[in-house]
N, C-alpha and C positions, 0 to 999 in steps of 0.2 A: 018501657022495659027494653025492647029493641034498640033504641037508641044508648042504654044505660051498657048493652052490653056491646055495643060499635065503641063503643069511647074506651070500655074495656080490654077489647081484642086489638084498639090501636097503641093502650098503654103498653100491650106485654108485647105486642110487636116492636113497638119503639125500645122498651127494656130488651129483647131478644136482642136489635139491632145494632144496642152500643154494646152487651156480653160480647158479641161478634167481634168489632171493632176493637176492643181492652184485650180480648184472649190473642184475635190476631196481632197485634203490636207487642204482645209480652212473648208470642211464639215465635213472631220475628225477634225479636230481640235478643231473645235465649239462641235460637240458631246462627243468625249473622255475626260469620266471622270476624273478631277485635280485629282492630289494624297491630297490636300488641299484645298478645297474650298472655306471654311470656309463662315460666313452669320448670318443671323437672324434668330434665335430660338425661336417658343413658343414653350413652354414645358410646362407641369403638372405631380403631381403623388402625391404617397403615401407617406407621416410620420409617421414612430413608434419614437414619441418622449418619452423621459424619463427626468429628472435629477437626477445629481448623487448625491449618501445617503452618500458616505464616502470618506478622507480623499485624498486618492489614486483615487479619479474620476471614482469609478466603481455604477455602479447603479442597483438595482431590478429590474429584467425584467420583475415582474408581477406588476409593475408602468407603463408602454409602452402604450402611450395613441396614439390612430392612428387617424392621425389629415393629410392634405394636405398642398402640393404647388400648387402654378402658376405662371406665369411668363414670361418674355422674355430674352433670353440672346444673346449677341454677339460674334459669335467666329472671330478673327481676325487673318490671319495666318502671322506668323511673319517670318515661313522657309514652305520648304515644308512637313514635319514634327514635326512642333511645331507651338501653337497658343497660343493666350490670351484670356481668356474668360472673360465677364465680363455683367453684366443685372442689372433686378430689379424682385425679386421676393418675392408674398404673403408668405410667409409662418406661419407655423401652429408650434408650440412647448410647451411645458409642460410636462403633467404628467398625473396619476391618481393614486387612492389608494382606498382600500375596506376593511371596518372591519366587521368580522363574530363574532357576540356573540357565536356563535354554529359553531365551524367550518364542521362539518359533516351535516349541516343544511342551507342551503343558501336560504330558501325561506322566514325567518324572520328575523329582530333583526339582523340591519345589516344598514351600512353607508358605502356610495358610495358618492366620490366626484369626477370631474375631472377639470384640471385648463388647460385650454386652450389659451395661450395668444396669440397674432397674430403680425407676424412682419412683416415692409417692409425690404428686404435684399439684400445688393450689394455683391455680389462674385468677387475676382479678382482671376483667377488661370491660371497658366499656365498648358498646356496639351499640352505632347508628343501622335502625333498619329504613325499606325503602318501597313502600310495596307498591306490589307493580299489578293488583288484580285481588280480588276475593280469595284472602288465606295462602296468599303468596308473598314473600317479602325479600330480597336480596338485603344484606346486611356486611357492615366492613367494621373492623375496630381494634383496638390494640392494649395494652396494657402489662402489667409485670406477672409473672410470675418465681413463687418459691419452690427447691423441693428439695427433697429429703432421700437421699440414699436409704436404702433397702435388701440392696440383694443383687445379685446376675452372676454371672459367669466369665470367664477370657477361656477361649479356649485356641489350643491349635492343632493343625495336622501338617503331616511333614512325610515326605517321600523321600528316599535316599537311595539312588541305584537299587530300586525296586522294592526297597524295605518300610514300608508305612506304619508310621505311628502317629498317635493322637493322646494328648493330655486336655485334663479340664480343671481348672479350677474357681475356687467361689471368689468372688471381686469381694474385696475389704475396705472401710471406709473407718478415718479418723472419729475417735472421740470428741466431734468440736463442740464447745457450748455456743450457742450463735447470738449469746448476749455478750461475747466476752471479742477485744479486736486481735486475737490469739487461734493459732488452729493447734488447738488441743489434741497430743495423741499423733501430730504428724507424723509420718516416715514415708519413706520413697516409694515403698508398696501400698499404700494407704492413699485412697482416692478423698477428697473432700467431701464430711456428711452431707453438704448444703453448698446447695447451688442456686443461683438464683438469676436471672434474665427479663427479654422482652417478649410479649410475642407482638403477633401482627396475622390476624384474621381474618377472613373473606367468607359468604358463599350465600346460599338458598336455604329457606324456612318453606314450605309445601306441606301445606295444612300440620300435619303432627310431623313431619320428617323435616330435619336439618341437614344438609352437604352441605361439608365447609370443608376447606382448606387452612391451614397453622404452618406459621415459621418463629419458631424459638430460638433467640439469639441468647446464648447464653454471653453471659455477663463476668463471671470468675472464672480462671484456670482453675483445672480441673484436682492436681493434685496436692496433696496436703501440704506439700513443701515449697511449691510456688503460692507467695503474698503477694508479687508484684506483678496487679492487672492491668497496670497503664499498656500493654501490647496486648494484641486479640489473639495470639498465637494460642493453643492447648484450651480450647474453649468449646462447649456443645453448640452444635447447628442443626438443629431438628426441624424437617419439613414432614407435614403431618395429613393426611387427608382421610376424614371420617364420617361417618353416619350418626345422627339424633336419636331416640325416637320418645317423646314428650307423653309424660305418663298420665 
């Protein structure tokens, strides 16, 4: 009988032993961080937008109007080292520009505009990530994006021998169909519904948090009456630096 019950008590210890062993390897499992996880993103951050003055696509940095994003994006991992990204995000692009009658003088006699237009924008990119540790990962990658006019404002102020004034108005955007090689609804006051470009990506994944950095090179002139993009002259330059945070 004693013995009938030693054989017993090594059964359910030996069953104890491997429940141990199974619960521990599937509690590991569930906790240790993917090298990919990938998920849903809301993110926000800053814009220094500009566009470009010359021919060659390079622009005035004292044009860098700081305007925002927001948004959501999806990363989809396709390896465990490479994903898809892809959302819908507000973003903010244009300009500004300021003329000094007196350039040693900035308190008079002087026009300040800035044109702020507003876009909805779908990003497609692919991103190589890189990890460097548990639930860390540096990641780099590039790809196009579309986007669609919405909304903003141009606004300006103006001083004149001590008299200040300020106007605002709302940015208007062509009727383009963008199945058709026509920009429908152009006129000289009419910016392009759709725009469309590159970006080029960088930064850090830290556990649920993304920093990244974006440079979107836009690809079309900007207004409805320029068709010919063979020059990078009148085109968006948007540098972009935001925050994730993975839902």
């Amino acid at each position: 009988m004693f013995q009938k019950l030693k054989l017993m008590k090594k059964k359910a210890l030996s069953l104890l032993m491997i429940g141990v062993v199974i619960s521990g390897a599937l509690i590991a499992q569930q906790t240790e961080p993917k090298v990919n996880p990938g998920g849903i993103y809301i993110k926000g951050g800053y814009n220094a937008a500009n566009i470009s003055v010359n021919k060659d696509g390079s622009t005035n940095d004292a044009k860098t109007l700081s305007t925002f994003h927001i948004g959501a994006i999806a990363d989809i991992p396709l390896a465990p080292v490479l994903s898809f990204q892809t959302g819908l995000l507000l973003t903010g692009k244009g300009a500004k520009s300021t003329f000094y009658a007196d350039a040693s003088d900035h308190s008079d006699n002087y026009v300040k505009s800035t044109f702020n237009p507003l876009y909805l924008e779908l990003p497609a990119n692919l991103v190589v990530k890189f990890p460097l540790g548990s639930d860390v990962r540096l990641y780099a990658g590039a790809g196009p994006y579309a986007a669609m006019g919405i909304g903003g404002n141009s606004k300006t102020e103006s001083s004149l021998l001590g008299v200040k004034s300020s106007t605002s108005e709302a940015i208007k955007f062509n009727n383009d169909n963008p199945l058709t090689d026509q920009q429908e609804g152009a006129r000289y006051d009419r910016l392009k519904r759709f725009d469309v470009g590159i970006n080029a990506l960088a930064g850090m994944e830290i556990s649920r948090f993304a920093l990244g950095v974006n440079y979107g090179w836009g690809l079309t002139k900007i207004n409805s009456t320029q068709t010919n993009n063979s020059t990078d002259n009148n085109k968006y330059r948007t540098f972009s630096v935001g925050i994730g945070v993975r839902l």
